[in-house]
N, C-alpha and C positions, 0 to 999 in steps of 0.2 A: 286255371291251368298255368303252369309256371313260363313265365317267358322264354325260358330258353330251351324249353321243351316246344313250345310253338315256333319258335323261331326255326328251330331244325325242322319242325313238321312242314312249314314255309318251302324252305329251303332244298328238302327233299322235294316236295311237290311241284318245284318250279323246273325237274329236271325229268316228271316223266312223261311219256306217251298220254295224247287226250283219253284213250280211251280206260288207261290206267288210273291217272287224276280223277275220273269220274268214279270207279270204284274205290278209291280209297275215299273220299268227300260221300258217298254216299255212307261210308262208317262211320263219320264224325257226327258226334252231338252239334245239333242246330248254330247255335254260340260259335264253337270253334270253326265249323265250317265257312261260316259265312266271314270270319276272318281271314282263313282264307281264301276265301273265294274273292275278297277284296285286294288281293296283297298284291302291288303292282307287278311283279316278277312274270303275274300268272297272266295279266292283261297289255303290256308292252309287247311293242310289235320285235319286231326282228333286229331293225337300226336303232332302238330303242333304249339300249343297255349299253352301260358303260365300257370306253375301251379297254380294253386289255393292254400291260405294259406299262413303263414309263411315261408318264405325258403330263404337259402342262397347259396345253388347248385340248377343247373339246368340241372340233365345227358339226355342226348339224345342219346342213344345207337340205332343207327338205319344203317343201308346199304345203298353203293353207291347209290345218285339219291334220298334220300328219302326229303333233303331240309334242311338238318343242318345248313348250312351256311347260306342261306337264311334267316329262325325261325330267327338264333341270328341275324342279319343284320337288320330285320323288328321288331326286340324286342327292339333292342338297339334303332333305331330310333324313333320307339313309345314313348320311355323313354322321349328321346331327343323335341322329339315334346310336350309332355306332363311337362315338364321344361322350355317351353318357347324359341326353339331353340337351336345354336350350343354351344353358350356363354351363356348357364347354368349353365356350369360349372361340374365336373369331375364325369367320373362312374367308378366304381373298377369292369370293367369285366375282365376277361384271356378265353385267346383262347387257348386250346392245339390243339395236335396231335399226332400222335407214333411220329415222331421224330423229333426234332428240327427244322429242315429242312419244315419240313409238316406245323408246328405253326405260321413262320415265312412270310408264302404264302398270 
């Protein structure tokens, strides 16, 4: 399937009703489905997705398990994907942590 026919198929799916996503994934061949069934759009929570607007911070103040690392892991790659791949060329994120030790992980 061509990328940027899944891509849309993604993108559309990540904007309807559960009980509509499920009949449309029930018409996908096995392969496509389960890509998207993967795509993070479709499994990120609510606080989960990038802000809207202008912005040069992105705080996520949330508790153990809620998916921090994740968000940034699937944000930075969305980037990266949307660049053209690895050999894009350079993003100026930082990662913290309370300690030094925690940032470094």
């Amino acid at each position: 399937m061509d990328e940027r026919v899944l891509r849309a198929l993604v993108h559309r799916a990540c904007q309807l009703k559960e009980e509509d996503l499920e009949r449309l994934l029930k018409g996908l061949p096995a392969p496509v489905r389960r890509l998207v069934e993967e795509h993070w759009c479709l499994r990120a929570l609510r606080g989960q997705f990038e802000p809207e607007g202008d912005w040069r911070v992105w705080l996520m103040m949330a508790g153990r398990g809620f998916g921090k690392t994740r968000t940034g892991a699937e944000w930075l790659w969305s980037r990266v994907r949307a660049r053209g791949g690895a050999g894009a060329g350079c993003f100026g994120s930082r990662w913290w942590g309370r300690t030094w030790t925690m940032s470094r992980r």
